[in-house]
C-alpha positions in Angstrom: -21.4 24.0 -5.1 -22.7 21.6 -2.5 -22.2 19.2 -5.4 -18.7 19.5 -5.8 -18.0 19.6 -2.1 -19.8 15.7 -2.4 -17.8 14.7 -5.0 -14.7 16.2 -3.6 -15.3 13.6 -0.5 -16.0 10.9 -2.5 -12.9 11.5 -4.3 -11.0 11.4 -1.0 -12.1 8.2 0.5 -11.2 6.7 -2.6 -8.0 8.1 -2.9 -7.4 7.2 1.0 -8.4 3.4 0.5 -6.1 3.6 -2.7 -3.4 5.1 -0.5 -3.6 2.5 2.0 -3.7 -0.6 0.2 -0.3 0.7 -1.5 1.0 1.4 1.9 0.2 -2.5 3.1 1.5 -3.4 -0.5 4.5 -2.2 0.3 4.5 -3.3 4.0 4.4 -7.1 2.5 7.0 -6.8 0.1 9.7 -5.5 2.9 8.3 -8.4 5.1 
């Protein structure tokens, strides 16, 4: 369980870097 719970948070910031740069990605192109 306290596995999953690491992974689970590793997964996150991933997905939250992922989820920014898209955001700025998008940011650009308007610009």
């Amino acid at each position: 369980m306290r596995n999953r719970i690491s992974f689970t948070r590793e997964s996150s910031k991933f997905i939250a870097i992922f989820y920014i740069a898209h955001i700025r990605h998008i940011h650009l192109e308007e610009s």
